[in-house]
TORDO-535148 format. One line per field, with one value per residue: y negated, x, z of N, C-alpha, C, O, CB in turn; residue number from 1; residue in one letter. Coordinates in Angstrom, 3 decimals, always signed. Glycine has a CB too. Layout:
REM TORDO-535148
n.north = Y:...
n.east = X:...
n.up = Z:...
ca.north = Y:...
ca.east = X:...
ca.up = Z:...
c.north = Y:...
c.east = X:...
c.up = Z:...
o.north = Y:...
o.east = X:...
o.up = Z:...
cb.north = Y:...
cb.east = X:...
cb.up = Z:...
seq = NUM:...
type = A:...
This chain:
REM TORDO-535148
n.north = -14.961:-12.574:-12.676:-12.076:-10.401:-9.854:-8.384:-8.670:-7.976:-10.561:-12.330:-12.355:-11.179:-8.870:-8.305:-7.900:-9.891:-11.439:-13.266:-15.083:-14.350:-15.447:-14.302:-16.315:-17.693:-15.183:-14.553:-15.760:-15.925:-16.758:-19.178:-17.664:-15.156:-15.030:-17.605:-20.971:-21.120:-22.481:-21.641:-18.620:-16.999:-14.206:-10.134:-9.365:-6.917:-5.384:-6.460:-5.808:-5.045:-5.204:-2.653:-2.764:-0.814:+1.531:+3.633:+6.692:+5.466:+3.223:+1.336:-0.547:-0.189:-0.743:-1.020:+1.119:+1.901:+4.876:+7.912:+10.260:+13.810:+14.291:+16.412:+19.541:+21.366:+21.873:+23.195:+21.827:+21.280:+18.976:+17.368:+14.630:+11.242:+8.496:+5.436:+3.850:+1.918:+2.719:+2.832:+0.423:+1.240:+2.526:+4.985:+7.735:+9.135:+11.727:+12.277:+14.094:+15.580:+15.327:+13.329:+11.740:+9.525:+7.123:+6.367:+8.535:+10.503:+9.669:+9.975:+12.145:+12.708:+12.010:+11.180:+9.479:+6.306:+6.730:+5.539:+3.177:+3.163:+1.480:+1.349:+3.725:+5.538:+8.619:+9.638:+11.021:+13.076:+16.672
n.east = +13.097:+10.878:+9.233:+6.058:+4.286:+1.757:-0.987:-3.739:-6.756:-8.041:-10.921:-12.317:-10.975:-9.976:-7.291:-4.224:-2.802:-0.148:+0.720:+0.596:-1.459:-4.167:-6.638:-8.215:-9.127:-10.644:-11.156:-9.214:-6.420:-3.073:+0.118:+0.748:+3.330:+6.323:+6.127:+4.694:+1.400:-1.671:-4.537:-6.074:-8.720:-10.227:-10.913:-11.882:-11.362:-9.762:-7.081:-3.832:-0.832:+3.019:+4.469:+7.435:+9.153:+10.586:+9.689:+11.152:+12.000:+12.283:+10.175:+7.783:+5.749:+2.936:+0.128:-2.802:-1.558:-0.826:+0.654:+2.374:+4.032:+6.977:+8.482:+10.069:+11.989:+10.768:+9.077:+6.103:+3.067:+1.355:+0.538:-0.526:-0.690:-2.322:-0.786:-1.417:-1.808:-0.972:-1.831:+0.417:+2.190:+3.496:+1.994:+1.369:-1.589:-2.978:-5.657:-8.270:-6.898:-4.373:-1.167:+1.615:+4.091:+5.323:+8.306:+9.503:+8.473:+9.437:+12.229:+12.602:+12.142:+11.719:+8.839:+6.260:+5.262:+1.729:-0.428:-3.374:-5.624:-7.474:-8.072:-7.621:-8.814:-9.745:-7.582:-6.789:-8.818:-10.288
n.up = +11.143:+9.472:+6.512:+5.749:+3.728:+1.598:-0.535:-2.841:-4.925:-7.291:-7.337:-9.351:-12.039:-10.971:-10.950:-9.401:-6.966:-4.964:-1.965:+1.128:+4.030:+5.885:+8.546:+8.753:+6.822:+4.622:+2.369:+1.021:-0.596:-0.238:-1.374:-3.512:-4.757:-6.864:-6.610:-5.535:-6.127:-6.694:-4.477:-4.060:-4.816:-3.298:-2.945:-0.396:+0.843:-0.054:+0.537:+1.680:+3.277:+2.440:+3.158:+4.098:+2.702:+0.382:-2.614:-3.981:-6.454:-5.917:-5.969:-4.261:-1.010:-0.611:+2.107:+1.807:-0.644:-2.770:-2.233:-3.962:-3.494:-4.851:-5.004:-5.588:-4.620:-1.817:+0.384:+1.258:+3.116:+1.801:-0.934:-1.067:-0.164:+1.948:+2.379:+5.518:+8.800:+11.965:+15.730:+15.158:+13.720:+10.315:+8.268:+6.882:+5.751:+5.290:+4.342:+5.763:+7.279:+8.686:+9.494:+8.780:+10.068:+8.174:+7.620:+8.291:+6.478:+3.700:+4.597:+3.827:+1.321:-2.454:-2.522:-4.476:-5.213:-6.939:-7.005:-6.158:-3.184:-4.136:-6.835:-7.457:-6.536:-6.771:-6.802:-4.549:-4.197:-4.048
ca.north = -14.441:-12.248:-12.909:-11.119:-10.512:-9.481:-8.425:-8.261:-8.119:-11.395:-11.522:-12.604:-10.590:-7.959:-8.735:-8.197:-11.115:-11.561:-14.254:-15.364:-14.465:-15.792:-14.302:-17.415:-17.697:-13.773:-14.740:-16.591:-15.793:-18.063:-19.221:-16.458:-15.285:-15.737:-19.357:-21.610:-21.369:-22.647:-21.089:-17.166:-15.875:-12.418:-9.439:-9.320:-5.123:-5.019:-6.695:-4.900:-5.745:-5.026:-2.069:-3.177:+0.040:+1.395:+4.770:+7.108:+5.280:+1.816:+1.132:-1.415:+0.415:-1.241:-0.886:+1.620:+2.730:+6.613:+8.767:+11.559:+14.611:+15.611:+17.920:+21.162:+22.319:+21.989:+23.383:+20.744:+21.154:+17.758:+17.084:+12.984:+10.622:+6.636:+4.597:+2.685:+2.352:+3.608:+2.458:-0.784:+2.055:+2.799:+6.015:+8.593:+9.712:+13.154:+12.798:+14.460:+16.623:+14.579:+12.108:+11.607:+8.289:+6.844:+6.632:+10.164:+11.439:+8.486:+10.423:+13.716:+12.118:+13.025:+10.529:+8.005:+5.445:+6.883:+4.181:+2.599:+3.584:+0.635:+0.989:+5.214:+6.421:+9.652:+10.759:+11.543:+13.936:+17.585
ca.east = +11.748:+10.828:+8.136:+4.973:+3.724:+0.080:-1.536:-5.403:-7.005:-8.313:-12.333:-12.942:-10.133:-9.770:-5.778:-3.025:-2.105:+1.005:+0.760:-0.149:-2.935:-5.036:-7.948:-9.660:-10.116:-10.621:-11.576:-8.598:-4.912:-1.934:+0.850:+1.208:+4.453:+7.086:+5.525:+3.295:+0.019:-2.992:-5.212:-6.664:-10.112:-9.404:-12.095:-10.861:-11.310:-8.762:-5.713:-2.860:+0.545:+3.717:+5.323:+8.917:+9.512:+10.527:+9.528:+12.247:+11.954:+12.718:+9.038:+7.732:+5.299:+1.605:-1.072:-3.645:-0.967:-1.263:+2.060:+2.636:+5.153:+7.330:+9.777:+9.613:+12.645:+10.581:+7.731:+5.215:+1.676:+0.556:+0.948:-0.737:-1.918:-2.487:-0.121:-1.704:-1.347:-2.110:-0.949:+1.261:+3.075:+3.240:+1.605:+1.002:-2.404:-3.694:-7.363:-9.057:-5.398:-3.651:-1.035:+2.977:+5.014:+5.880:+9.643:+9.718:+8.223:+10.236:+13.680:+12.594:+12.184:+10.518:+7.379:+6.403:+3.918:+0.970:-1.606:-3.698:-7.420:-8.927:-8.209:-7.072:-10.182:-9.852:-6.209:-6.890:-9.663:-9.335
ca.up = +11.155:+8.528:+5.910:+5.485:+1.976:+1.137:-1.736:-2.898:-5.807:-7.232:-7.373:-11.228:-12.521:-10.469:-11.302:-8.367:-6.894:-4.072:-1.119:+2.205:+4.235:+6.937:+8.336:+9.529:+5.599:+4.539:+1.072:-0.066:-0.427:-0.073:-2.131:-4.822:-4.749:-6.388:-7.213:-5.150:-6.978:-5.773:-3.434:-5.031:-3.939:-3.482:-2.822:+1.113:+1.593:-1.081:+1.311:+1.671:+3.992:+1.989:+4.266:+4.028:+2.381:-1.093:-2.972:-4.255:-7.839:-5.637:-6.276:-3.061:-0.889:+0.254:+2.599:+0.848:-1.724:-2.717:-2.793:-3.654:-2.846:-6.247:-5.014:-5.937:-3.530:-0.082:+1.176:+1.809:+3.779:+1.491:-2.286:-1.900:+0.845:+1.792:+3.199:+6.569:+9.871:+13.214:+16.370:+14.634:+12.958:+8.975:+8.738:+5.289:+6.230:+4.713:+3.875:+7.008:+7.654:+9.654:+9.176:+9.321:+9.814:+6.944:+7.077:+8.381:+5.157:+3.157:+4.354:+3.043:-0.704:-3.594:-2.523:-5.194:-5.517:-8.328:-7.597:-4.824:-2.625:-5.074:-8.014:-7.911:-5.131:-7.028:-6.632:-3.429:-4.618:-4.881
c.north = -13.904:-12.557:-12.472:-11.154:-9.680:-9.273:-8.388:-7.993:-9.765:-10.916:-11.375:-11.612:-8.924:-7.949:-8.916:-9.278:-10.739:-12.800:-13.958:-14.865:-14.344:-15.310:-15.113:-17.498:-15.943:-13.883:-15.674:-15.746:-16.998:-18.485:-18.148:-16.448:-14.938:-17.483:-20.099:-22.194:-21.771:-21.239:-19.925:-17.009:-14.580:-11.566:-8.937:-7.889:-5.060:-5.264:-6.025:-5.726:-4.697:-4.064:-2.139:-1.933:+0.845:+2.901:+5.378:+6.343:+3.515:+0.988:+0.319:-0.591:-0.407:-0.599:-0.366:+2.427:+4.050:+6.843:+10.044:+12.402:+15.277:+16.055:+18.637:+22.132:+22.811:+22.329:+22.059:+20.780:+20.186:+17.417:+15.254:+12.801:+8.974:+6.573:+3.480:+2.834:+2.502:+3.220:+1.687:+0.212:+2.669:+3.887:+6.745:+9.496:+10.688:+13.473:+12.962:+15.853:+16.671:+13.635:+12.489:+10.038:+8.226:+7.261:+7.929:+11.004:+10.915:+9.529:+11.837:+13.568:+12.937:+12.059:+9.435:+7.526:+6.071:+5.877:+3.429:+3.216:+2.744:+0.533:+3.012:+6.035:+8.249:+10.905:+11.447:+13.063:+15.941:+17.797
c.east = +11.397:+9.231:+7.316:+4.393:+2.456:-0.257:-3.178:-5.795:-7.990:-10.127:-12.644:-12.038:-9.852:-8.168:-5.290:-2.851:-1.186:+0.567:+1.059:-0.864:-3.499:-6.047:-8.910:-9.988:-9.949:-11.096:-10.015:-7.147:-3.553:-0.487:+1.560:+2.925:+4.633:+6.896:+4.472:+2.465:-0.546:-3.251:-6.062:-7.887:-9.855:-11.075:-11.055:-11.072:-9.994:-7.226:-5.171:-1.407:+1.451:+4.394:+6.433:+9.604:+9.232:+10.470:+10.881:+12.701:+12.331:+11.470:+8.148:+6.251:+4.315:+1.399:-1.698:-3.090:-1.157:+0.166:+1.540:+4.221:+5.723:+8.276:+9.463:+10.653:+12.174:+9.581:+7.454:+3.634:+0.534:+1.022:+0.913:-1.230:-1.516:-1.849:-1.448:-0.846:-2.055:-1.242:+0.291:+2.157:+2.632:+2.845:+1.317:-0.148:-3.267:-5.102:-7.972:-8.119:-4.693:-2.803:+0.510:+3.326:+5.508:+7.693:+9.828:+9.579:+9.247:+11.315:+13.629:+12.887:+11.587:+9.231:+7.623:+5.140:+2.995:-0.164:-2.025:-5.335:-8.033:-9.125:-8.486:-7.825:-9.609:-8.902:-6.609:-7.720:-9.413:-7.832
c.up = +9.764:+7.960:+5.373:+4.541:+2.341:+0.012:-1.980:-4.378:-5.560:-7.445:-8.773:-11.982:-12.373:-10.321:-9.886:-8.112:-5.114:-3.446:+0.161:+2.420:+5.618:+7.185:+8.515:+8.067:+4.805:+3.141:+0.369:+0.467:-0.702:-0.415:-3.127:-4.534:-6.345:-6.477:-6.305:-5.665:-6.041:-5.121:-4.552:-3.948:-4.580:-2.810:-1.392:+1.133:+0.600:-0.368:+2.058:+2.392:+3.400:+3.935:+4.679:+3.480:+0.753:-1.248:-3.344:-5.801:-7.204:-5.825:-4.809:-2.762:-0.045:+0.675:+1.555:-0.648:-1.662:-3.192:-3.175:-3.805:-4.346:-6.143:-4.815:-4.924:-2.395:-0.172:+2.098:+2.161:+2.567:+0.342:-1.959:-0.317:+0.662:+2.843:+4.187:+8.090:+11.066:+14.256:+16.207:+13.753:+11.305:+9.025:+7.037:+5.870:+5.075:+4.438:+5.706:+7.620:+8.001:+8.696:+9.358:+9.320:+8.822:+6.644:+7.227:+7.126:+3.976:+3.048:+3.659:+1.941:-0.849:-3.418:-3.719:-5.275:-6.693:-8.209:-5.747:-4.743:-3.461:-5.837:-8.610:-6.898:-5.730:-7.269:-5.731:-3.136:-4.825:-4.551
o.north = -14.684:-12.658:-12.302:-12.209:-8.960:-10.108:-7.970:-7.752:-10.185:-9.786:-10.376:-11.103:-8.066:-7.421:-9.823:-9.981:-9.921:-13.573:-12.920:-14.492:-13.372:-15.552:-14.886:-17.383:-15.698:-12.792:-16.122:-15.169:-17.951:-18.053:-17.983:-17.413:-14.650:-18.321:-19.715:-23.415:-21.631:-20.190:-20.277:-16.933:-14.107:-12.168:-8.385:-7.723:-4.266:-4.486:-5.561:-6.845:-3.512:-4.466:-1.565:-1.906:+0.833:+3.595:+4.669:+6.695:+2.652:-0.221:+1.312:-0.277:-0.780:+0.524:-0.872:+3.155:+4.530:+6.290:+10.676:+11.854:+16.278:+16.187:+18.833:+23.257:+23.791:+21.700:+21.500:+20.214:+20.455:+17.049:+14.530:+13.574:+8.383:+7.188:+2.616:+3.456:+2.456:+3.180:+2.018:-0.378:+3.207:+4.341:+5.976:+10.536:+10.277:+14.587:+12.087:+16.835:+17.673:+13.196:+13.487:+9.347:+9.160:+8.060:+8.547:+11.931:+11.778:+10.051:+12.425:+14.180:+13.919:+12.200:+8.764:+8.189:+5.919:+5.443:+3.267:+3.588:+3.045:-0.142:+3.474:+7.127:+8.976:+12.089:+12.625:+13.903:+16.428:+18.535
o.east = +11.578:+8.247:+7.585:+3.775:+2.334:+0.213:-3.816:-4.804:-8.469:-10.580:-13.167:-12.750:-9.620:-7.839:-5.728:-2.680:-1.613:-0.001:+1.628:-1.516:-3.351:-6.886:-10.119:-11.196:-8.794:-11.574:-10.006:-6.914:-3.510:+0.286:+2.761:+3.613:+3.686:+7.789:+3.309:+2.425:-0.268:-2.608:-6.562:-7.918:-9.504:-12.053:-9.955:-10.564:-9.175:-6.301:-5.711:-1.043:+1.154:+4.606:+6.640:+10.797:+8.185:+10.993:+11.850:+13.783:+12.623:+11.705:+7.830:+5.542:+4.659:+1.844:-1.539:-3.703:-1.623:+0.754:+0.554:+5.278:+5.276:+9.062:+8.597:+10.358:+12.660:+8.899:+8.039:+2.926:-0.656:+2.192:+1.832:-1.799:-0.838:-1.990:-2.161:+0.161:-3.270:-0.033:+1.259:+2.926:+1.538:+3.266:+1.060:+0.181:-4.036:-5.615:-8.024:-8.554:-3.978:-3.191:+0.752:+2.750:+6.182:+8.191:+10.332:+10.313:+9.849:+11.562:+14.540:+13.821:+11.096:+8.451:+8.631:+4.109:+3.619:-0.758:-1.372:-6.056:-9.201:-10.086:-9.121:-7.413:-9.085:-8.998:-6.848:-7.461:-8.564:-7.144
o.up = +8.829:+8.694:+4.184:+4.393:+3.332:-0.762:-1.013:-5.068:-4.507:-7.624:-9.267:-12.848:-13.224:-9.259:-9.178:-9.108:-4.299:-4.217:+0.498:+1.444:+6.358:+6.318:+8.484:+7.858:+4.456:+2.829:-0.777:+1.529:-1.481:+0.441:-3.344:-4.201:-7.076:-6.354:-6.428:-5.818:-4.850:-5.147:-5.621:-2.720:-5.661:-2.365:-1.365:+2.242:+1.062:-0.598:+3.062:+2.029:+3.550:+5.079:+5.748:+3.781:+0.106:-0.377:-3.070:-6.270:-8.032:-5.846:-4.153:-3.718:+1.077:+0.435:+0.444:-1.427:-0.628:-4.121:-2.795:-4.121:-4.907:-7.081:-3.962:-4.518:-1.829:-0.981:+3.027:+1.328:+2.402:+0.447:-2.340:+0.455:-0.178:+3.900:+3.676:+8.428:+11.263:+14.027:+16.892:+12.995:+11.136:+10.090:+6.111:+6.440:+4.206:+4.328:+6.571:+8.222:+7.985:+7.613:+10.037:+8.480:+8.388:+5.851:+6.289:+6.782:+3.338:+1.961:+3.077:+1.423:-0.292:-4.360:-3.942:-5.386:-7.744:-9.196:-4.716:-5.669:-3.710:-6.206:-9.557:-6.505:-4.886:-7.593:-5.996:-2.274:-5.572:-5.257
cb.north = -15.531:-11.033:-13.333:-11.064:-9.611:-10.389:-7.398:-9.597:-6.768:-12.225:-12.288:-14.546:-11.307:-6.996:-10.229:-7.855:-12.699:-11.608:-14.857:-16.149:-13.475:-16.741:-13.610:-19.376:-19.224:-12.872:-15.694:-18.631:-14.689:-18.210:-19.714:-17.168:-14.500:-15.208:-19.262:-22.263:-20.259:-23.140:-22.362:-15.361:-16.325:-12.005:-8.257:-10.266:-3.533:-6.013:-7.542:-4.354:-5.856:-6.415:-1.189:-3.639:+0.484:+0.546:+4.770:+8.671:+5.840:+1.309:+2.586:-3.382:+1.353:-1.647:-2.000:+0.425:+2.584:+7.399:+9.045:+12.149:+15.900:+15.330:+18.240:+21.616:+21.861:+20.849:+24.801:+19.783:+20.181:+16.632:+17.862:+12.580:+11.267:+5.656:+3.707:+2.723:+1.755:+5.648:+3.208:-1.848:+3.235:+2.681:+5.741:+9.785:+8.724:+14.151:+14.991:+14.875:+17.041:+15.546:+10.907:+12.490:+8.081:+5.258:+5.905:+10.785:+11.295:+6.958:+10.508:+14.548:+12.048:+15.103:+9.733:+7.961:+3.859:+8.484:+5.230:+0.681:+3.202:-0.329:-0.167:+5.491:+5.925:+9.404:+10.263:+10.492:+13.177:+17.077
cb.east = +10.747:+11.385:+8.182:+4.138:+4.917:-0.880:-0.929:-6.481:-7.480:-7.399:-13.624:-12.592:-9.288:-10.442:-5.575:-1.830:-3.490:+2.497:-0.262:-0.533:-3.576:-5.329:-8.271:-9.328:-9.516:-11.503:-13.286:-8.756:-4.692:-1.769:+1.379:+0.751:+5.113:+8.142:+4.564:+3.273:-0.795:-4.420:-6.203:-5.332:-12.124:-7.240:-12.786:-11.424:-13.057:-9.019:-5.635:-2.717:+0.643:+4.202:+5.393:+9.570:+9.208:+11.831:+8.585:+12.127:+10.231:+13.929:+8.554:+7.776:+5.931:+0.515:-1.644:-4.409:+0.332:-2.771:+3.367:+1.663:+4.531:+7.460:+10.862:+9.947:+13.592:+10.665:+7.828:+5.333:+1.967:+0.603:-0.295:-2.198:-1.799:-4.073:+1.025:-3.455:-0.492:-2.404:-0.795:+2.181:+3.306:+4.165:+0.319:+2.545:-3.062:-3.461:-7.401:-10.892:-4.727:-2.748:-1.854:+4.055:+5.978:+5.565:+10.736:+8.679:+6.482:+10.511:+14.550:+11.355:+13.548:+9.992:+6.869:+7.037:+4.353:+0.348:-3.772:-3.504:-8.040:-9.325:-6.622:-5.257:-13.074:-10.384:-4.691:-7.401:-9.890:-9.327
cb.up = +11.599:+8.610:+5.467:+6.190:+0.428:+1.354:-2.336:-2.297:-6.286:-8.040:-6.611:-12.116:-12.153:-11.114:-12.304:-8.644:-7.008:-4.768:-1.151:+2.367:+3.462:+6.954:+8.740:+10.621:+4.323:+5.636:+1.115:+0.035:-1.346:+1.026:-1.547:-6.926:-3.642:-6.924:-8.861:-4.487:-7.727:-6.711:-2.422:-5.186:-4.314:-1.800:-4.293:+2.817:+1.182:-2.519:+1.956:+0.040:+5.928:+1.002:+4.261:+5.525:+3.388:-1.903:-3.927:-4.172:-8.880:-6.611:-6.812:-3.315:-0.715:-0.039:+3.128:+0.555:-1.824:-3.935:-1.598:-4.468:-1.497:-7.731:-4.309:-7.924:-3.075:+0.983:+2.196:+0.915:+5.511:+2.426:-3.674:-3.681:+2.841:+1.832:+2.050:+6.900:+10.053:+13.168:+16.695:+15.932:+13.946:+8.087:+9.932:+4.452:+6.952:+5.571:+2.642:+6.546:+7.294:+10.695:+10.025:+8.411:+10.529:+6.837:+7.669:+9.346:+4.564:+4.136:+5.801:+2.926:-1.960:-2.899:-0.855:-6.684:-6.007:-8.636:-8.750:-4.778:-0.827:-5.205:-8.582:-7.799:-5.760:-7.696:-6.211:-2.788:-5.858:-6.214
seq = 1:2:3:4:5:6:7:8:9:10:11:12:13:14:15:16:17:18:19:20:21:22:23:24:25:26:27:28:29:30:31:32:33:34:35:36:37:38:39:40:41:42:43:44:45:46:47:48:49:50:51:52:53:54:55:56:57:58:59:60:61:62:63:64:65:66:67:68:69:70:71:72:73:74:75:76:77:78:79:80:81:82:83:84:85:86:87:88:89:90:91:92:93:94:95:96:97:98:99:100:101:102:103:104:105:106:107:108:109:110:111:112:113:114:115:116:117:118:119:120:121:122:123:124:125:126
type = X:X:X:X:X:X:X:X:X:X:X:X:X:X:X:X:X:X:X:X:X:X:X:X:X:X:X:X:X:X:X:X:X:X:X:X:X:X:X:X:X:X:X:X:X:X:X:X:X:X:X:X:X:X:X:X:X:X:X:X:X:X:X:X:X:X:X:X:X:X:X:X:X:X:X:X:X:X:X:X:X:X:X:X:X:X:X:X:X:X:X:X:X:X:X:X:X:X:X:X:X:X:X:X:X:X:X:X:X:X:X:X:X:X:X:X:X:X:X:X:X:X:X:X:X:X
């Protein structure tokens, strides 16, 4: 059974943190990885499920992360978008421009992680 990682930001810190997470408690996160820390209060809009999938730089790819497209060989419709999902499926969604499956865009290359919707609202911008 494979093991589901999470991330949030913490509330006092604002600082990344890695765990667990339950929604019956939607405020806390659960054994920090790689270490079992106590229990984190986290700012719950901020939680993020680790996609099982890595950028071209080997870079680990969240929920809410922002890629973007840096190859210059291909014609591409979409410079940047946010990793979620849609129908249980990972998804690279385009603003209000639609959307592709993650790995689909993944095998093209050239995507890399530049930030996340909570911390980087304004990549997306423009």
């Amino acid at each position: 059974m494979r093991k589901v990682k999470f991330r949030a930001q913490e509330a006092s810190s604002k600082e990344w943190i890695y765990g667990a997470y339950h929604s019956s408690t939607p405020d806390k996160l659960f054994a920090t990885y790689p270490h079992d820390l106590p229990v984190e209060t986290i700012i719950p809009e901020t939680v993020g499920e680790f996609a099982e999938m890595f950028d071209t730089n080997g870079k680990s790819i969240w929920e809410d992360d922002i890629l973007e497209n840096q190859r210059t060989d291909v014609m591409c419709k979409y410079k940047r978008g946010r990793v979620g999902r849609r129908n249980g499926k990972w998804i690279l969604n385009y603003s209000d421009s639609g959307f592709v499956e993650l790995w689909w865009a993944l095998e093209i290359g050239g995507l890399v992680v530049i930030g996340n919707a909570h911390d980087n609202l304004d990549l997306l911008e423009g």
